[in-house]
C-alpha positions as CSV (number, residue, x, y, z in Angstrom):
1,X,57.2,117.2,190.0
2,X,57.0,117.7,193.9
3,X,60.6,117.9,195.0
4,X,60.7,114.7,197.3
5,X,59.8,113.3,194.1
6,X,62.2,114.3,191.9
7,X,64.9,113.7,195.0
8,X,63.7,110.1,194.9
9,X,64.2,110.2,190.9
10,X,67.6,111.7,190.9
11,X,68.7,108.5,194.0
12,X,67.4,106.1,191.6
13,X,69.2,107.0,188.9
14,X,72.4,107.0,190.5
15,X,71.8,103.4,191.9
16,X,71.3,102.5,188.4
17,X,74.4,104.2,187.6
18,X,76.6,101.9,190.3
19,X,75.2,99.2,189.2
20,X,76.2,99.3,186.1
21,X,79.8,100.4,186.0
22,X,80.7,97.7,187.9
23,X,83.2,97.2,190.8
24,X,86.1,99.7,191.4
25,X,89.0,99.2,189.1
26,X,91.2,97.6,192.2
27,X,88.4,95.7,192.7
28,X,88.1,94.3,189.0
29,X,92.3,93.9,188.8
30,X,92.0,92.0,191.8
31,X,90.0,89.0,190.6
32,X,90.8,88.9,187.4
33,X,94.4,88.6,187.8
34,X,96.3,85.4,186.6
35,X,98.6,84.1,189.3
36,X,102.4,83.9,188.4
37,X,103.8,81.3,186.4
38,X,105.6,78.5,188.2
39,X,108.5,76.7,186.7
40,X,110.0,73.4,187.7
41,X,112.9,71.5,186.4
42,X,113.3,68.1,187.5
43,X,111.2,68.5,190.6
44,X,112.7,71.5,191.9
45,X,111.4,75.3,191.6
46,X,113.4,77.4,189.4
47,X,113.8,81.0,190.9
48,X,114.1,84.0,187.6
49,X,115.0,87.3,188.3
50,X,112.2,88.6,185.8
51,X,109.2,86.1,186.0
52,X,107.9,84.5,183.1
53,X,105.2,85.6,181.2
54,X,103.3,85.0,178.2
55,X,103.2,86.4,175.1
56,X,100.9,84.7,171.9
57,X,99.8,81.8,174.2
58,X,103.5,80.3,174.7
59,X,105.0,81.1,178.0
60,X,108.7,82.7,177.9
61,X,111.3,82.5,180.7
62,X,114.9,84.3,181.3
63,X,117.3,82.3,178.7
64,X,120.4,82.4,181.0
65,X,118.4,81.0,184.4
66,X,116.7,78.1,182.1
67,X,119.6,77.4,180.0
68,X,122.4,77.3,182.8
69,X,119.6,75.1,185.1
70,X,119.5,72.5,182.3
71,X,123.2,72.6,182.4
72,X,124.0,74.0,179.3
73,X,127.2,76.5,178.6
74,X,125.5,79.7,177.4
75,X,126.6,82.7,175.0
76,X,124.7,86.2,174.0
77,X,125.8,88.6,171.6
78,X,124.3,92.0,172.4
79,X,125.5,93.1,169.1
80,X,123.7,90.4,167.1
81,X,120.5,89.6,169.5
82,X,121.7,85.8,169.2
83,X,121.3,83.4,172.4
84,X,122.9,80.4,172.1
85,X,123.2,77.1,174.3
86,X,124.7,74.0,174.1
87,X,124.0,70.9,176.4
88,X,125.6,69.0,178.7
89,X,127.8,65.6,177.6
90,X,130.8,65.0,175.1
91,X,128.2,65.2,171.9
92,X,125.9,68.2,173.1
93,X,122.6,69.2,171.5
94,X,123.1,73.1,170.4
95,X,120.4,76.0,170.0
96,X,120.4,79.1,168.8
97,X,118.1,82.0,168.2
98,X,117.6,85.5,168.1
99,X,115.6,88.3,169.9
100,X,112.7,89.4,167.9
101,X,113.0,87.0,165.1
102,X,111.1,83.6,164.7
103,X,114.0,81.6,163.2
104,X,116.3,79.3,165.1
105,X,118.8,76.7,164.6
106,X,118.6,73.2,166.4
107,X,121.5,71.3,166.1
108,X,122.5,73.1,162.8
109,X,118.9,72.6,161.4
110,X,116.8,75.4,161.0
111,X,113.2,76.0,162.4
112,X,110.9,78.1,163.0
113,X,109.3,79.5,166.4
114,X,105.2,80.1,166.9
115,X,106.9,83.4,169.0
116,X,110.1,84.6,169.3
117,X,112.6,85.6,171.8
118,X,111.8,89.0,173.6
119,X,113.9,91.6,176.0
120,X,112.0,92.2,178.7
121,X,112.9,94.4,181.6
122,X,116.9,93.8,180.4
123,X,116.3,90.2,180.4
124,X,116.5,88.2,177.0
125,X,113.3,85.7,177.6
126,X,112.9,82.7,175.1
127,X,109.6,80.1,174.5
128,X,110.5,77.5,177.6
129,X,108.9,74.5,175.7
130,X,110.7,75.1,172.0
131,X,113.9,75.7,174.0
132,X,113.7,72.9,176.4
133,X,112.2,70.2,174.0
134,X,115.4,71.2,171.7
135,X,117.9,70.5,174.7
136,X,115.5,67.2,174.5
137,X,113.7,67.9,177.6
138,X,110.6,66.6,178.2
139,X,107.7,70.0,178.7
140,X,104.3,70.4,180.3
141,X,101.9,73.1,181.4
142,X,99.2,72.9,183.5
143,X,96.4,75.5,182.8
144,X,94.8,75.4,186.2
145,X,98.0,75.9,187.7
146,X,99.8,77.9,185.5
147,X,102.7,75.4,186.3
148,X,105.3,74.2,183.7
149,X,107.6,70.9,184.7
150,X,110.3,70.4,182.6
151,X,112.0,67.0,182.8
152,X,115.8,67.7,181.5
153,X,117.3,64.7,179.4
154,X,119.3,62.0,180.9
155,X,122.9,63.1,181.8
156,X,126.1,61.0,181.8
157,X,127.2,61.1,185.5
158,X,129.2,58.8,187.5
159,X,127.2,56.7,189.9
160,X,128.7,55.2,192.8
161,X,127.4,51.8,193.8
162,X,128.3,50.6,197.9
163,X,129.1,46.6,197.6
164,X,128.1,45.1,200.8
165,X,128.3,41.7,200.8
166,X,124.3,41.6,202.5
167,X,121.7,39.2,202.6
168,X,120.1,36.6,200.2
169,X,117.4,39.0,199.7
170,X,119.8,42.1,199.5
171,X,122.5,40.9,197.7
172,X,124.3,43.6,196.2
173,X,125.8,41.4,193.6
174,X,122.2,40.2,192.5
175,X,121.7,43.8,191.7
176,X,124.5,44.9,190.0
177,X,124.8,41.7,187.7
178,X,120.7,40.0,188.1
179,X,121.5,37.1,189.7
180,X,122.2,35.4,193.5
181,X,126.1,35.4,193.6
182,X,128.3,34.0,192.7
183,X,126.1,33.3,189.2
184,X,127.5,35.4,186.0
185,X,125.0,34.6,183.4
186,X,122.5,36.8,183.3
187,X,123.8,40.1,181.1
188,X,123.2,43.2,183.2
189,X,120.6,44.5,180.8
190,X,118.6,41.5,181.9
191,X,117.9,42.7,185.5
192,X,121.7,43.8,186.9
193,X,122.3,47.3,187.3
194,X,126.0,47.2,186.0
195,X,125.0,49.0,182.4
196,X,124.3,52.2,185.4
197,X,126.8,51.8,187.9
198,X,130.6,53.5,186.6
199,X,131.7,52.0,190.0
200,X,131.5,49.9,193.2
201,X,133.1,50.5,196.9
202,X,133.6,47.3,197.9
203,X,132.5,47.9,201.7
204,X,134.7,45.0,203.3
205,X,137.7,46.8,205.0
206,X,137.1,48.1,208.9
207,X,139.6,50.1,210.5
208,X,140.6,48.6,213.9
209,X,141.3,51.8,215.9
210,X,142.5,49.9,218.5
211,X,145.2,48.4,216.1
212,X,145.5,50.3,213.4
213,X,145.1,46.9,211.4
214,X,142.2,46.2,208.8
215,X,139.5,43.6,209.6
216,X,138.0,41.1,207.1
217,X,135.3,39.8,208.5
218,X,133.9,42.4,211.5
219,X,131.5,41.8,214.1
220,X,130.5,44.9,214.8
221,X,129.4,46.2,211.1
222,X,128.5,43.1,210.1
223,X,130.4,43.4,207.0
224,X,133.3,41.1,205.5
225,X,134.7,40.3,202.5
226,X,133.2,37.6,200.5
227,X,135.6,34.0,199.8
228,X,135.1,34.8,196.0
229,X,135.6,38.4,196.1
230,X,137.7,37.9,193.0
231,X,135.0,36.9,191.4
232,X,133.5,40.4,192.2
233,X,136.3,42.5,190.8
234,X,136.6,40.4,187.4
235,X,133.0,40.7,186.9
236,X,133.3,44.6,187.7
237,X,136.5,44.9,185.3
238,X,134.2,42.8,182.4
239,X,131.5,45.4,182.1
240,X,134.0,48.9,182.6
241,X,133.0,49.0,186.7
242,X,135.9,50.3,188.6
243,X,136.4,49.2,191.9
244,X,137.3,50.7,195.0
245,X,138.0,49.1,198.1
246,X,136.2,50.8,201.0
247,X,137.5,51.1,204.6
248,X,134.9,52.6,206.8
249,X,134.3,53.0,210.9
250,X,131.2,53.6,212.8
251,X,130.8,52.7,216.4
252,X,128.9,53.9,219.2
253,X,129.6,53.7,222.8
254,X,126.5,55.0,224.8
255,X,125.4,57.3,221.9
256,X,128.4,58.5,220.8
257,X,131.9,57.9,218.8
258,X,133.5,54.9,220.1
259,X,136.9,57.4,222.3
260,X,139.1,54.6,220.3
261,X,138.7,56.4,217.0
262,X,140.2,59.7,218.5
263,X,143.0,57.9,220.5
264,X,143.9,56.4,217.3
265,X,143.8,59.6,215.5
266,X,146.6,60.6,218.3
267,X,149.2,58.4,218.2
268,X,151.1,58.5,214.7
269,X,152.5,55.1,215.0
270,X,148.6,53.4,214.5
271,X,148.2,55.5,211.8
272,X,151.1,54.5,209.9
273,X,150.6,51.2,209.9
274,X,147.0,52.0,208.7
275,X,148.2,53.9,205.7
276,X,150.6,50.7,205.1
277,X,147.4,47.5,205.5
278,X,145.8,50.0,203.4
279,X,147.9,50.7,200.3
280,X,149.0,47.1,200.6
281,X,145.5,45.8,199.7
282,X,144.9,48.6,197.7
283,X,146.7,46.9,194.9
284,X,143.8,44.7,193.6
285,X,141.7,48.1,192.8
286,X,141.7,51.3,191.3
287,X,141.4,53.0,194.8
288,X,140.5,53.5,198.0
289,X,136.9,55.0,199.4
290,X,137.7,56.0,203.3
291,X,134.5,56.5,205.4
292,X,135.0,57.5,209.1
293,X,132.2,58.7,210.5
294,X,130.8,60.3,213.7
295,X,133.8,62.3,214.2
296,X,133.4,65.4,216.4
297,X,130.2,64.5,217.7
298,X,129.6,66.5,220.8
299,X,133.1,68.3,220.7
300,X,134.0,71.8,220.6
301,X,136.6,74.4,220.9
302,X,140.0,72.9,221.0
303,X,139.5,68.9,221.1
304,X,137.3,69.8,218.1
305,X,140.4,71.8,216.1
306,X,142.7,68.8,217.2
307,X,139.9,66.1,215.7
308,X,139.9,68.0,212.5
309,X,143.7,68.3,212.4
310,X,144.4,64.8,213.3
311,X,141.8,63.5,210.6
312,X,143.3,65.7,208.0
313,X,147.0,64.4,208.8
314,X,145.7,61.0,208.2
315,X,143.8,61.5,204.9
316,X,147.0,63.3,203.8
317,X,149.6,60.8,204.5
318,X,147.3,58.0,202.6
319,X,146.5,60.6,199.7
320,X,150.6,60.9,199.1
321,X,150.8,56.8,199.8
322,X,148.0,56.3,197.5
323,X,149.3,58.7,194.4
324,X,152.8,57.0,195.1
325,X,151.2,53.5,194.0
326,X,148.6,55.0,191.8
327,X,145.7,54.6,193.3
328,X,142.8,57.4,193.9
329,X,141.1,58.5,197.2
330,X,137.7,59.2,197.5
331,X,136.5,60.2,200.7
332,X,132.9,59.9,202.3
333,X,132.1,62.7,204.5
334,X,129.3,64.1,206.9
335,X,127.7,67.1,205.4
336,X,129.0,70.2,206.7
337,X,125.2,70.6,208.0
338,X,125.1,67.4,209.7
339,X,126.0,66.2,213.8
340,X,129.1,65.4,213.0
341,X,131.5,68.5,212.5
342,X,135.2,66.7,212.7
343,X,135.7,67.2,209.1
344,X,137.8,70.1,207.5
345,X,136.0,70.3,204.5
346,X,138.6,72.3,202.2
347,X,141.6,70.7,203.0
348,X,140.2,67.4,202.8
349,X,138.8,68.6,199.8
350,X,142.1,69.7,198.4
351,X,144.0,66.2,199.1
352,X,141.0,63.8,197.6
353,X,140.4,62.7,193.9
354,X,136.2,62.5,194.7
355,X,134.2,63.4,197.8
356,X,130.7,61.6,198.6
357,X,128.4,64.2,200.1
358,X,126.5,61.9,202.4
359,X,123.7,63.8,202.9
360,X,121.4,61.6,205.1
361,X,120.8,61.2,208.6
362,X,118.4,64.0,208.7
363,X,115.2,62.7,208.9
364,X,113.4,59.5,211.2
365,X,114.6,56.2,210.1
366,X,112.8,54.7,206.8
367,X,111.7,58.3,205.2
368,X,112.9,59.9,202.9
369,X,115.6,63.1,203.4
370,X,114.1,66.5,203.4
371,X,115.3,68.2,200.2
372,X,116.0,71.4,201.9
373,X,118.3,70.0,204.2
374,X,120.0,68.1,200.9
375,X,120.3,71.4,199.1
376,X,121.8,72.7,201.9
377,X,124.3,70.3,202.5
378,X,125.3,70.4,198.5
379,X,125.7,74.1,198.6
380,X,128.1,74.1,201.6
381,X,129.9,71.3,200.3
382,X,130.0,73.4,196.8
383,X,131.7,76.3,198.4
384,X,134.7,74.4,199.3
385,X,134.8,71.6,196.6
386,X,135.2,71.5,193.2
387,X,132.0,70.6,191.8
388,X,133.6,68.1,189.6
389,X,134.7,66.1,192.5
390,X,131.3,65.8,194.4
391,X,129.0,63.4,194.5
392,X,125.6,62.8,196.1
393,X,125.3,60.3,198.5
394,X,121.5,59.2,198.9
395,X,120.2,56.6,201.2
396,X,118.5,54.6,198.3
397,X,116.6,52.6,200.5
398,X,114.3,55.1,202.2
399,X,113.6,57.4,199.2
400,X,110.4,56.9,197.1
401,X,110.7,57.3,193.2
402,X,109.9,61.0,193.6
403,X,112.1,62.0,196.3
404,X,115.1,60.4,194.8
405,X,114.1,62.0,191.3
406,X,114.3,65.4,193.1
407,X,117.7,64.8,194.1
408,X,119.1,63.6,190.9
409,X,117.7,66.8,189.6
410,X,119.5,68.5,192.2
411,X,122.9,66.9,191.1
412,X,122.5,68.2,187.6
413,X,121.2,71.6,188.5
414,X,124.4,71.8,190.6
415,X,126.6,70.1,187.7
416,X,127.9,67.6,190.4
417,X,130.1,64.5,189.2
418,X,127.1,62.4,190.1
419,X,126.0,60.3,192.8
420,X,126.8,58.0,194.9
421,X,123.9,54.9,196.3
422,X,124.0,52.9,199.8
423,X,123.9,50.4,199.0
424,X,123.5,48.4,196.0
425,X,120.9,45.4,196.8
426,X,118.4,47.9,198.4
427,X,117.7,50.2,195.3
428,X,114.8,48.3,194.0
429,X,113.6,48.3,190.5
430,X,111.7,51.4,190.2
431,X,114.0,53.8,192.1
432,X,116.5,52.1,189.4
433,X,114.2,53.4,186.6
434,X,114.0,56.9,188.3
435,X,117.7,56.4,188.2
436,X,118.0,55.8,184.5
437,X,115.5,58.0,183.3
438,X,117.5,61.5,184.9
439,X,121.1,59.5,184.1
440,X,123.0,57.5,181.3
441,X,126.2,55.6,182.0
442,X,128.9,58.1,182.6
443,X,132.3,57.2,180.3
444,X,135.6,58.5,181.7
């Protein structure tokens, strides 16, 4: 063999040689590697601090993130290996199991698991879909995706209905009781909403800043109490749905606050006799819902302090009028993340029995909120409220069925109180059923 020959030999086999053991290992990790598995509960992504993983084709996910995100009050004994969770609501399913064994116990039945709970990098993990569906949440996975949805069980919260008196085809009484008003005798169940709501601000009070009086029947709003309001509040009492009345303001002079809401906020003696109109027809309900909005639009620096202080003095001298007569105060409030930045959220916080997060206003007229914006204005309001007095306010009538269903799973990840809709008569039917399906009628 000449040697260009055998050169030409020894170049073919090592061509042969590449070919056959394949690409580089970085090469081979690189596209054959699975991407992460996603996890979302009620719409929302849910963050763990180890990711999940799979182990003998069932995924498994950090207990405490899962179980706590579902609601549930959570316990681990390091001694024992045992995890245990119990639900949400007065009669709460209950699961326990242990690491590296296959049994469990489901509501003080035992069962057995296709894999069982593993530690992984100091994280007990646990098989999502055996631990969720016994929690009775609903669990899917998506092979293509590698995406699970988890779809918690409904959750008693209190649901906050706005009673404007509206419009023949937005009548809020034909959706809280399924018929035009002032008709009683269609159940509820049949079409009304009142098996849902746990209560109803009766929106038919404005403040008169000018005054300090209440108005009936205001031009402005276009609001007023109806001639058989009565009618409203017996029906309410009939199926367990408190009722508050609601005094609200919101008027704009050439884009901004009407300047008579701040005068009135400065002169003590119109703010007395508003505390006294009031408590004085606060008598026929369980409360009072106070909504004053727009204030501190456009201020700063010290007429913004004096706007908060002002508004504060005011909420406290009703709170202490109100708790004299018995009567609650619920307050609806601009998000700390909205235009309006005249609120002091923790002291208001401090002096009111519930506190309505309204967090709308974000996004163009007619579309839904952005959730991001929503989360935000939860978690602000969370760091200064209890997050048993908080509720969600939601502009009903411009979310779809899946925005709205984000946001109810963002009240129960959060373990709000509940939520709270504007209005009733605007929900529609299917946003109801989105309603129903995250939510079951909250018992005080």
């Amino acid at each position: 063999m000449t040697r260009r020959l055998a050169t030409r030999v020894v170049a073919l086999v090592l061509s042969l040689a590449a070919l056959t053991a394949g690409p580089p290992p970085g090469v081979l990790a690189a596209s054959t590697a699975l991407p992460p598995i996603a996890v979302y509960l009620d719409g929302l992504a849910v963050t763990f601090d180890v990711p999940p993983t799979v182990l003998g084709g069932r995924a498994l996910v950090p207990f405490r993130t899962l179980a706590e995100a579902l609601g549930c009050a959570v316990d681990w004994d390091s001694a024992t290996g045992l995890v245990s969770a119990a639900g949400p609501g007065a009669s709460p399913r209950t699961v326990s199991l242990w690491v590296d064994r296959a049994d469990a116990v489901v509501n003080g039945e035992s069962r057995v698991m296709d894999v069982p709970a593993r530690i992984i990098e100091g994280r007990t993990l646990v098989p999502l879909r055996f631990f969720g569906e016994a929690l009775g949440a609903q669990v899917a996975w998506d092979d293509a995706t590698r995406t699970i949805t988890v779809v918690s069980p409904p959750r008693p919260m209190r649901v906050l209905g706005y009673y404007a008196l509206g419009t023949a085809q937005t009548s809020s009484w034909a959706e809280l009781f399924g018929r035009p008003f002032p008709d009683v005798g269609m159940p509820p169940a049949d079409g009304g909403a009142a098996d849902l709501v746990s209560e109803v601000a009766c929106a038919w009070f404005v403040l008169d800043p000018a005054t300090g009086g209440i108005v009936l029947d205001d031009a402005y709003s276009g609001q007023k109490r109806p001639d058989n309001w009565t009618d409203v509040l017996a029906r309410c009492r009939e199926f367990d749905v408190a009722t508050d009345m609601m005094v609200h303001w919101s008027r704009l002079v050439d884009g901004v606050a009407d300047p008579a809401i701040y005068d009135f906020l400065a002169s003590p003696e119109l703010m007395r006799r508003a505390v006294r109109e009031i408590v004085d027809y606060a008598t026929a309900y369980r409360g009072v819902n106070l909504d004053l909005e727009l204030l501190g639009q456009r201020q700063t620096g010290d007429q913004l302090a004096a706007t908060r202080q002002r508004f504060t003095a005011f909420v406290q001298n009703l709170a202490e009028a109100l708790r004299d007569s018995e009567r609650t105060l619920t307050l609806s409030l601009h998000p700390l993340n909205s235009w309006y930045p005249g609120y002091e959220w923790e002291a208001l916080g401090r002096l009111a029995d519930t506190v309505v997060v309204m967090a709308y206003g974000y996004a163009p007229k007619g579309q839904p909120e952005p959730i991001g914006k929503v989360i935000e204005a939860v978690d602000l309001a969370l760091a200064v409220v209890p997050k048993d007095k908080l509720l969600l306010g939601l502009l009903a009538q411009y979310e779809t069925p899946e925005s709205i269903s984000a946001k109810l799973g963002l009240a129960k990840r959060r373990g709000l109180a509940g939520i709270a809709l504007w209005r009733l008569g605007v929900v529609e039917p299917a946003r109801l059923t989105v309603i129903r399906s995250a939510i079951s009628r909250w018992a005080p």
